[in-house]
C-alpha positions in Angstrom: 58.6 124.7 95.2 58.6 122.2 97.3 59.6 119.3 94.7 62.9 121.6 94.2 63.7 122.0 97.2 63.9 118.5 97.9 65.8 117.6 94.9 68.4 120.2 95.8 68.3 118.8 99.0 69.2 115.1 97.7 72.0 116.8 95.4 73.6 118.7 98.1 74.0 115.5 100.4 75.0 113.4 97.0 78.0 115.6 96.7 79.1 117.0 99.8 78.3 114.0 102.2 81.1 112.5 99.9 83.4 115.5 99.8 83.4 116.4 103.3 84.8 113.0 104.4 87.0 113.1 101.8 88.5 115.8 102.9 88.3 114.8 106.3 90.0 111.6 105.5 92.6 113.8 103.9 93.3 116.0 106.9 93.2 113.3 109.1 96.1 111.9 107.3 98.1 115.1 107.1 97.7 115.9 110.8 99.3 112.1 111.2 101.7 112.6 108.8 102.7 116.0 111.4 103.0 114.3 114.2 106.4 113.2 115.5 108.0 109.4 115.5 109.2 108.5 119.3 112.9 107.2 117.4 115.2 109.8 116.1 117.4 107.2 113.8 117.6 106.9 110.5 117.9 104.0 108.1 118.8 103.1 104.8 116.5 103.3 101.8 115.0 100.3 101.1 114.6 98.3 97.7 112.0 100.8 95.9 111.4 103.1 98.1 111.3 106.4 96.0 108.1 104.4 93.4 107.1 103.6 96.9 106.5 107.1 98.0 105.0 107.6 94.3 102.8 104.9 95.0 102.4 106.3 98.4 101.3 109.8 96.9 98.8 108.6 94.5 97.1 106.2 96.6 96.5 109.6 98.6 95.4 111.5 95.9 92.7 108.8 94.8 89.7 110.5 96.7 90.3 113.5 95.0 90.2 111.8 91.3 86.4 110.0 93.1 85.1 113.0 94.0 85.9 115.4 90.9 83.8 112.9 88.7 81.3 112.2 91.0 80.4 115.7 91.1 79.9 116.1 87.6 77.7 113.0 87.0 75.7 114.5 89.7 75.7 118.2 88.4 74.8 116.6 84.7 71.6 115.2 86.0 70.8 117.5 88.4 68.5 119.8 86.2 66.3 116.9 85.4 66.1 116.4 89.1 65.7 119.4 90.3 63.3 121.2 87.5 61.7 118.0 86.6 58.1 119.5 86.7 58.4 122.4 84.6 60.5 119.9 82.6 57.6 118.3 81.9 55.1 121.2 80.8 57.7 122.0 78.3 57.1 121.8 74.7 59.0 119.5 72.9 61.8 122.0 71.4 62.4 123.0 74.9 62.5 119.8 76.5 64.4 118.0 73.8 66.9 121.6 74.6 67.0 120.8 78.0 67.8 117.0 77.9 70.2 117.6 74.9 72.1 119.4 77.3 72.1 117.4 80.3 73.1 114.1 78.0 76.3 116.2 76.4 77.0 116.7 80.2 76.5 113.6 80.8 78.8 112.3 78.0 81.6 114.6 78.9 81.5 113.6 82.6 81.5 110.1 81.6 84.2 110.9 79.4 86.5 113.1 81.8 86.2 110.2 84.5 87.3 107.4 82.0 90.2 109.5 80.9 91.1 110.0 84.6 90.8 106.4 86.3 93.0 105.3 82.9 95.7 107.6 83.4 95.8 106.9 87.2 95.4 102.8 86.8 97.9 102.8 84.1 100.7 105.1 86.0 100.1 102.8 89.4 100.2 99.5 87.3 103.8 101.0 86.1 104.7 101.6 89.1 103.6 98.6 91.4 105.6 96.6 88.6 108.7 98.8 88.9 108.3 98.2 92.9 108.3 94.4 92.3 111.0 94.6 89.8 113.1 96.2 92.1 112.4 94.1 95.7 113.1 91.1 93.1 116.4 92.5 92.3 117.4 93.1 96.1 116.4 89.9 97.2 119.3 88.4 94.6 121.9 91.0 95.0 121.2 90.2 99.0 123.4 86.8 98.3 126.5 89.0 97.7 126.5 90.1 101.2 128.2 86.3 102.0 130.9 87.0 99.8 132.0 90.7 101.3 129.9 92.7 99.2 127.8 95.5 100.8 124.1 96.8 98.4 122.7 99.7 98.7 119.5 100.9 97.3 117.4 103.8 95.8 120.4 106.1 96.2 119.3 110.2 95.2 120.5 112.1 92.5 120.3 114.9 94.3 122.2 117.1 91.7 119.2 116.1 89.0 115.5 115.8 89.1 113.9 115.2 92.7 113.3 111.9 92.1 115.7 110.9 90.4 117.4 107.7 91.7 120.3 104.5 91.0 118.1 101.9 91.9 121.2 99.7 93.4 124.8 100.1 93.8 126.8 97.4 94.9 130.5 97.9 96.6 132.7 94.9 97.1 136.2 93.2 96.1 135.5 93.2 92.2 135.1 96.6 92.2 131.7 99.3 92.5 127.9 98.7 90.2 125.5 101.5 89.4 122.5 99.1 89.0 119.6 99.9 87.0 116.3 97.7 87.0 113.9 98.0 84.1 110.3 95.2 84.4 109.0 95.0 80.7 105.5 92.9 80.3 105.4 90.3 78.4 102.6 89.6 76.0 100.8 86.7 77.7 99.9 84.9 74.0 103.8 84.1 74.0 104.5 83.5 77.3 105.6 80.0 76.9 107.3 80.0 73.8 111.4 80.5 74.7 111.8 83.1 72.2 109.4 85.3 74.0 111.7 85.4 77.1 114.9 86.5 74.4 116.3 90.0 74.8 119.5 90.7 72.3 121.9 93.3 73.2 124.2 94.6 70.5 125.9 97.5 72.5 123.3 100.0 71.2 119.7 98.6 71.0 117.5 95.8 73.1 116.2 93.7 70.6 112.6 92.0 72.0 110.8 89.7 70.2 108.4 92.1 68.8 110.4 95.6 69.5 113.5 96.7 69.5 114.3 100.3 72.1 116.9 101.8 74.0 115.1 101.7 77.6 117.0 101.8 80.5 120.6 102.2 78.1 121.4 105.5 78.6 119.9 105.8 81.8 122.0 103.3 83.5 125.0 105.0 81.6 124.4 108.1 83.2 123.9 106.6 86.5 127.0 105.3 86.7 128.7 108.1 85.5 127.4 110.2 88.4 128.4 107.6 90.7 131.9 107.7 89.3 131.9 111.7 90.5 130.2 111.3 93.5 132.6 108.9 94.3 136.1 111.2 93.2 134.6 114.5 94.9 134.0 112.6 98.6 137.0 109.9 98.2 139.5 111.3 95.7 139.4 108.2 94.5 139.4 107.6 90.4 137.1 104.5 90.7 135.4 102.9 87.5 132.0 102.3 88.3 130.6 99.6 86.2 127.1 100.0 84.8 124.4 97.1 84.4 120.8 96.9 83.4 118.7 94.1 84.6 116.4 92.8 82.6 113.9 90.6 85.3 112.2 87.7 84.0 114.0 87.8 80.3 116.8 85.8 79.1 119.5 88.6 77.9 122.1 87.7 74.5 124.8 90.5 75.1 126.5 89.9 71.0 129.2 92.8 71.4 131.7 93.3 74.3 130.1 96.4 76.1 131.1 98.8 78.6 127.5 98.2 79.6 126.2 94.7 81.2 122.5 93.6 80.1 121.6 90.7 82.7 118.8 88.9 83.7 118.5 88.9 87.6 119.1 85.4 88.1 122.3 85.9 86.8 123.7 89.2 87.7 125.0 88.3 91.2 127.5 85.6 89.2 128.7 88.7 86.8 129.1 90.3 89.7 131.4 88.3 91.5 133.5 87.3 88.2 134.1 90.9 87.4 138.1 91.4 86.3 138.2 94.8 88.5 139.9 94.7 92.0 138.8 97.1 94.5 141.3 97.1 97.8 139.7 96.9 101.2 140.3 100.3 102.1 139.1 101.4 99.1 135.7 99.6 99.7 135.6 101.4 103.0 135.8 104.5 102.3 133.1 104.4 98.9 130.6 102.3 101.3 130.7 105.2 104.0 130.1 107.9 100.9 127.2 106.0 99.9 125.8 104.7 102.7 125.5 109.0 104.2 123.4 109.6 101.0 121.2 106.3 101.4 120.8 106.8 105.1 117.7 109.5 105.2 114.6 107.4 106.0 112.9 108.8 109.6 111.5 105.8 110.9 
């Protein structure tokens, strides 16, 4: 009796030692995230921010994913620990039963945590290289600002999903740009040939050197399109908003005249600038003010 009671002992502080400053850690945090800032301003979004708060989010909800497996590793084993005497008067059928058991635990614990940590690793190794993708683009759209052009980032969709977004718009004399920034990997075997780095555009499909998708496409479409009504129901103004994808790190072929612009993002503050379209002053006013109310919701 004895023996059992100090292996249930040794469980119990295994898992809840654990647990409890988990969750302590997690209400810590909360109660912080409750408390009031001492400045009531706010400013605008910055490059990323709503993968940010994603990123944010599941860096907060790691503990939980430690604990859940951690407990069943322990509760898989914990029979052998804690009946390990009479374990051992069993006769073999029985103990064969009883280790069976524990091992499929075992296995399926082993199993749930791999499938867990993959998912988790996989959707924040997305996300950290969307982040980068994005602070990359800002810091080359940043050069407009010489020339008279304001940028904007991470403006909501607030009509569509919740986090739903136009990574960058940029206002200025050639006109207005719904921006949308897509980082694709690049398989590191062909990393220095130059055809690795080729992306074709031909108005419908991105053609990579091994694939061929529509990522991005009709998303930056869409984009733009909303920015076009956003703009006409707070301005009355018919502008065309132009739509471009940027494609970091890739050299882009665009075959086809397209209503859409594929760039890299070493080039996509030059297209910008040598657009055709000519937006007046006053115009420009008025569309940065619209956006610049939407973009302006970060409590510092």
């Amino acid at each position: 009796m004895s023996t059992i009671l100090t292996h249930t002992t040794l469980i119990l502080i295994i898992v809840l030692v654990p647990s409890v400053l988990a969750f302590w850690g997690i209400w810590r945090v909360r109660r912080l995230k409750g408390t009031v800032s001492p400045v009531a301003d706010k400013i605008l979004r910055p490059a990323g921010y709503s993968l940010s708060l994603k990123i944010e989010e599941m860096t907060d909800g790691l503990i939980h994913r430690i604990a859940l497996p951690l407990a069943l590793f322990v509760l898989s084993l914990s029979p052998i620990m804690i009946f390990s005497d009479t374990i051992v008067r069993l006769n073999l059928p029985g103990l064969v039963g009883v280790l069976g058991g524990c091992f499929v635990a075992l296995i399926a614990s082993v199993v749930i945590s791999a499938i867990t940590f993959r998912s988790y690793f996989n959707s924040l190794s997305n996300h950290s290289l969307g982040l980068r993708g994005e602070w990359l683009v800002a810091e080359k759209l940043s050069f407009l600002l010489k020339d008279g052009f304001r940028v904007y980032h991470d403006f909501p969709l607030k009509d569509l999903a919740k986090e739903a977004n136009i990574d960058h718009i940029v206002v200025g004399p050639t006109g207005v740009f719904a921006i949308e920034t897509k980082m694709r990997r690049k398989h590191r075997k062909v990393q220095g040939n130059r055809e690795s780095h080729q992306v074709e555009y031909d108005g419908n499909t991105l053609q990579y050197p091994s694939f061929e998708d529509r990522h991005g496409i009709n998303q930056a479409l869409a984009n733009a399109k909303y920015l076009e009504r956003f703009i006409r129901k707070e301005t009355d103004l018919a502008i065309p908003v132009v739509p471009i994808l940027i494609l970091p790190g890739w050299y882009v072929v665009q075959k086809f005249p397209s209503k859409l612009q594929v760039v890299s993002h070493k080039v996509a503050p030059d297209r910008i600038k040598k657009h055709r379209n000519h937006l007046p002053p006053d115009q420009q006013k008025k569309v940065c003010r619209s956006v610049e109310r939407e973009c302006r919701d970060v409590v510092v």
